[in-house]
C-alpha positions as CSV (number, residue, x, y, z in Angstrom):
1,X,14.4,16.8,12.8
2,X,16.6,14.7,10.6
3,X,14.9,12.2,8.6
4,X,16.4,9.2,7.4
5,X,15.2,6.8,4.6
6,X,14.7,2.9,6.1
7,X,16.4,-0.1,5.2
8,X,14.5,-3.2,3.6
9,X,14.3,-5.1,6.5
10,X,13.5,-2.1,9.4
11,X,10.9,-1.6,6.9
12,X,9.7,-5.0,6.7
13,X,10.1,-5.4,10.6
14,X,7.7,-2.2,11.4
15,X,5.0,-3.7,8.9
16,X,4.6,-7.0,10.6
17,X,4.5,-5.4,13.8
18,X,1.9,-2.9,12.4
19,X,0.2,-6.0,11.7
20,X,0.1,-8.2,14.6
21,X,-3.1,-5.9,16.1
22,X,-5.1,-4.2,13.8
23,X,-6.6,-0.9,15.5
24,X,-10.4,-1.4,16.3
25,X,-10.5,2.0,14.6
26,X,-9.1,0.9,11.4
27,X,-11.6,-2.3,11.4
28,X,-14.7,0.3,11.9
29,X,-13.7,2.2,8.6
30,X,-12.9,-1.0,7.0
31,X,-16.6,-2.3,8.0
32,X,-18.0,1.2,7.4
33,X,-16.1,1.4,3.7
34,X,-17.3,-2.4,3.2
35,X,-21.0,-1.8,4.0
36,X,-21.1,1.6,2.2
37,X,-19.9,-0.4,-1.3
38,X,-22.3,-3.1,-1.2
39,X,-25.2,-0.5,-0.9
40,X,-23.8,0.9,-4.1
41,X,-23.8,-2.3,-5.3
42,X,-27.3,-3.2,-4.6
43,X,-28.4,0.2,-5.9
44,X,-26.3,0.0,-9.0
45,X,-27.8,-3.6,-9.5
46,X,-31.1,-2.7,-9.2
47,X,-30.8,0.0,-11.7
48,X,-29.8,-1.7,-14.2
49,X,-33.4,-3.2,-14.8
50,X,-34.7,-6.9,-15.8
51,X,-32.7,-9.0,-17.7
52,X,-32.5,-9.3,-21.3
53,X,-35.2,-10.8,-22.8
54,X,-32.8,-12.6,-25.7
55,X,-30.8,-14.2,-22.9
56,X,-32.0,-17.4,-23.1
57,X,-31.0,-17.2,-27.1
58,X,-27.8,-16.3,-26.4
59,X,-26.6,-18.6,-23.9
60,X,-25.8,-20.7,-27.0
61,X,-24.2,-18.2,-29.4
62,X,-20.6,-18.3,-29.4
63,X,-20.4,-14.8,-30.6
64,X,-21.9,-13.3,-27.0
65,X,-20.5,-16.1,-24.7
66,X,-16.8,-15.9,-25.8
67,X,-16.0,-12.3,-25.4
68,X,-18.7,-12.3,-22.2
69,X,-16.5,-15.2,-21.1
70,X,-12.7,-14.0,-21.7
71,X,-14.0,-10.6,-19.7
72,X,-15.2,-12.8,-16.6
73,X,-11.7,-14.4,-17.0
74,X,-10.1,-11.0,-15.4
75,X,-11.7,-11.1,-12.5
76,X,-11.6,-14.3,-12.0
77,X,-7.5,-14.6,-12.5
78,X,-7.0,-11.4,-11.1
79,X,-8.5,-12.7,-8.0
80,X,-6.9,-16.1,-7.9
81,X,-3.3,-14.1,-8.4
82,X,-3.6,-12.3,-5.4
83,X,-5.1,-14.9,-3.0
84,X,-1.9,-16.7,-4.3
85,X,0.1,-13.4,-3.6
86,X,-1.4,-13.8,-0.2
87,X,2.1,-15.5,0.8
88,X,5.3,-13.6,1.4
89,X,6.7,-16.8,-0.7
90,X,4.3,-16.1,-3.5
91,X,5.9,-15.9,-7.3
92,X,5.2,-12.7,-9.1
93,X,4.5,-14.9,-12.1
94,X,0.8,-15.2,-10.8
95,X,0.1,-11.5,-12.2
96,X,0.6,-13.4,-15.6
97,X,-2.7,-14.9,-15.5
98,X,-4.9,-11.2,-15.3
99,X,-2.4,-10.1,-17.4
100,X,-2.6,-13.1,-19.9
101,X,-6.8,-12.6,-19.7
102,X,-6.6,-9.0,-20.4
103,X,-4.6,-9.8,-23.5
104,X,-7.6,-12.5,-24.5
105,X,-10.2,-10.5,-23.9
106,X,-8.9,-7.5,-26.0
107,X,-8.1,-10.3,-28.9
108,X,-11.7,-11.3,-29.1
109,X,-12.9,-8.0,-29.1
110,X,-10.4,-6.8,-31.9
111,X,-11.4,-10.3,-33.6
112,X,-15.0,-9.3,-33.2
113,X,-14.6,-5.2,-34.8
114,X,-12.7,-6.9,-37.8
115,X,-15.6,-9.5,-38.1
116,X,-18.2,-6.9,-37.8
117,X,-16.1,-4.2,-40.4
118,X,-15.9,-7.5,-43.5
119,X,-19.9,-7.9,-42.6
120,X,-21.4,-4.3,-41.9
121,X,-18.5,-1.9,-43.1
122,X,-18.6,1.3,-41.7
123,X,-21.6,0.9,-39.5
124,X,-18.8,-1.5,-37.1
125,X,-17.7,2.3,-35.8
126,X,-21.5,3.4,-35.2
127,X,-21.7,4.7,-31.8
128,X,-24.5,5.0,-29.6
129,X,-24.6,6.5,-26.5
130,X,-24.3,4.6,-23.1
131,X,-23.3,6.3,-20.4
132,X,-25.3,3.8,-17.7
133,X,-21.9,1.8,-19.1
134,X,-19.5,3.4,-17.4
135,X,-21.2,4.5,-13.9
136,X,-22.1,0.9,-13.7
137,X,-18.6,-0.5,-13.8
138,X,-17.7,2.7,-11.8
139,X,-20.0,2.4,-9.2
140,X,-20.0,-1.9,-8.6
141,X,-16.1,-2.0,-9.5
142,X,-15.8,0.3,-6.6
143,X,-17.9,-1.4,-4.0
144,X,-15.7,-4.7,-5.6
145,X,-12.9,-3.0,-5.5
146,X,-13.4,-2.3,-1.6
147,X,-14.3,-5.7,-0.7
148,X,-11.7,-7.3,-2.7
149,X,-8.7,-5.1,-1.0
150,X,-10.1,-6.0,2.1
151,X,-9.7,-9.6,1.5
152,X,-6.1,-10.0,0.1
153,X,-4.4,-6.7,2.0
154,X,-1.2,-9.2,3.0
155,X,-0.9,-9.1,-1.1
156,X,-1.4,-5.1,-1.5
157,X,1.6,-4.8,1.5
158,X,3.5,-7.3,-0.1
159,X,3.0,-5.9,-3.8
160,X,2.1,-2.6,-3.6
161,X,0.7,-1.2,-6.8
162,X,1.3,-4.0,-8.9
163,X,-1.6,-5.8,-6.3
164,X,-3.4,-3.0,-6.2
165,X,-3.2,-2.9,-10.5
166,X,-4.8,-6.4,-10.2
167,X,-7.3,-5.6,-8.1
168,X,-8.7,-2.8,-9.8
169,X,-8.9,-4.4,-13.4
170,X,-10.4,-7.8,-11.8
171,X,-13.2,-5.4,-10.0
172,X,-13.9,-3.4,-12.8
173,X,-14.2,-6.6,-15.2
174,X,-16.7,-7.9,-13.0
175,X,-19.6,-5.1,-13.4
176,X,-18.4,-4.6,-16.8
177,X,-19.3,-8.7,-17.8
178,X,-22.5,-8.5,-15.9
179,X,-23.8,-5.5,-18.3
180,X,-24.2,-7.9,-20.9
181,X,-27.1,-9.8,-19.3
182,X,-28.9,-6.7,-18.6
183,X,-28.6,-4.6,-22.2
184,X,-26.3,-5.2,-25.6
185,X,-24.0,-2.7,-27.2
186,X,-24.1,-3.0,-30.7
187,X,-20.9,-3.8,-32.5
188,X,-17.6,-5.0,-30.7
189,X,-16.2,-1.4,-31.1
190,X,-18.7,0.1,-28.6
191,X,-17.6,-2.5,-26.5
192,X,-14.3,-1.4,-26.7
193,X,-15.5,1.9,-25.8
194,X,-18.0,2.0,-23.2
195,X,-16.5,-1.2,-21.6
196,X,-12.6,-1.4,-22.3
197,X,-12.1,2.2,-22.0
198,X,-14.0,2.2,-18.9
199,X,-11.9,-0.6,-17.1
200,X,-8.8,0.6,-18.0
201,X,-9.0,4.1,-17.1
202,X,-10.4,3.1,-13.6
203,X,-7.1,0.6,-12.7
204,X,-4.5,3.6,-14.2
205,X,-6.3,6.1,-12.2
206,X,-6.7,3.8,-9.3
207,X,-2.8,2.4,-9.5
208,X,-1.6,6.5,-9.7
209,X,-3.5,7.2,-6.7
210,X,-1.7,3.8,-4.8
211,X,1.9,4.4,-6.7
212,X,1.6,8.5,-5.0
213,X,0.3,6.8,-1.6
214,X,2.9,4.3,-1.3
215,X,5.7,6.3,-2.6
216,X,5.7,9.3,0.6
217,X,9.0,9.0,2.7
218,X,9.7,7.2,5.4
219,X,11.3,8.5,8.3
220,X,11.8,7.5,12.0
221,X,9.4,4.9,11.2
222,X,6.4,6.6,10.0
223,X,4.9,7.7,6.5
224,X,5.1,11.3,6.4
225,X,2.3,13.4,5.3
């Protein structure tokens, strides 16, 4: 059979019509999918123990509320962009504002390393193992990560992976903000590590798994396999 590639608008025309009745099938994975992520996120909330017994301190130390802050910035812009990408009139200039948070947040972590290197030296790049870090902001950015799709879909059809991008850094920010009411990392660097590295790798590998899904050919009006 000869396959042809579609044009903007046939494309555009068999995505609205896709979407005028959602399959009941496709809402019972959606539920399913939605009520299997917020049991991870109970579980992976309840594992991470009593809060911190210094919190009460520390709600008044610029040095934890500032970079705890510009991380709960992510999510927050990076949800705002794509309720605002919600509209097929939407500006692509909201994905400035996650963007425009990441770029904060990794300031006033790099701030916070050269601040700790003048007062500590070396001991700034002392690591300790964390590893409930990262399968934390694994496990609730994924259950986040599922609701939040679920929620702003016209944006993922309208912007693809960049949406998708968003979405991914915005759920893994949240867990990864959280974790500092519950335990402290040391310097700024292991921050960087267990945290930053963590976030980032889970939207790249999240946004190569949407670019490879939204990149199959079209032909005769369906995604082939």
């Amino acid at each position: 059979m000869l396959k042809r590639q579609l044009s903007t608008e046939e494309l555009i025309e068999i995505l609205v019509s896709q979407n005028r009745a959602i399959p009941s099938r496709t809402m019972a994975i959606q539920g399913l999918l939605l009520g299997l992520g917020g049991m991870a996120a109970v579980y992976f909330i309840l594992s991470l123990g009593p809060a911190r017994t210094d919190l009460r301190m520390l709600t008044a130390d610029p040095p934890f509320l500032i970079p705890v802050a510009t991380s709960a910035l992510i999510w927050l812009t990076g949800v705002a962009a794509l309720f605002f990408l919600r509209a097929p009139q939407g500006s692509g200039r909201w994905l400035l504002l996650p963007i425009g948070a990441t770029v904060l947040w990794l300031a006033v972590e790099i701030a916070g390393v050269i601040a700790d290197l003048s007062s500590d030296g070396s001991a700034a790049f002392a690591f300790a193992s964390s590893p409930e870090c990262p399968l934390a902001i694994i496990g609730l950015g994924a259950a986040a990560l599922l609701a939040l799709l679920f929620f702003v879909r016209d944006a993922v059809r309208l912007w693809k992976v960049p949406a998708i991008g968003v979405a991914a850094a915005a759920a893994a920010s949240l867990p990864a903000s959280l974790l500092n009411l519950f335990h402290s990392l040391d310097t700024a660097a292991m921050v960087l590590l267990w945290h930053g590295v963590t976030v980032g790798t889970m939207t790249a590998t999240v946004m190569l798994v949407a670019r490879r899904r939204f990149r199959r050919p079209i032909a005769d009006g369906r995604v082939s396999p």
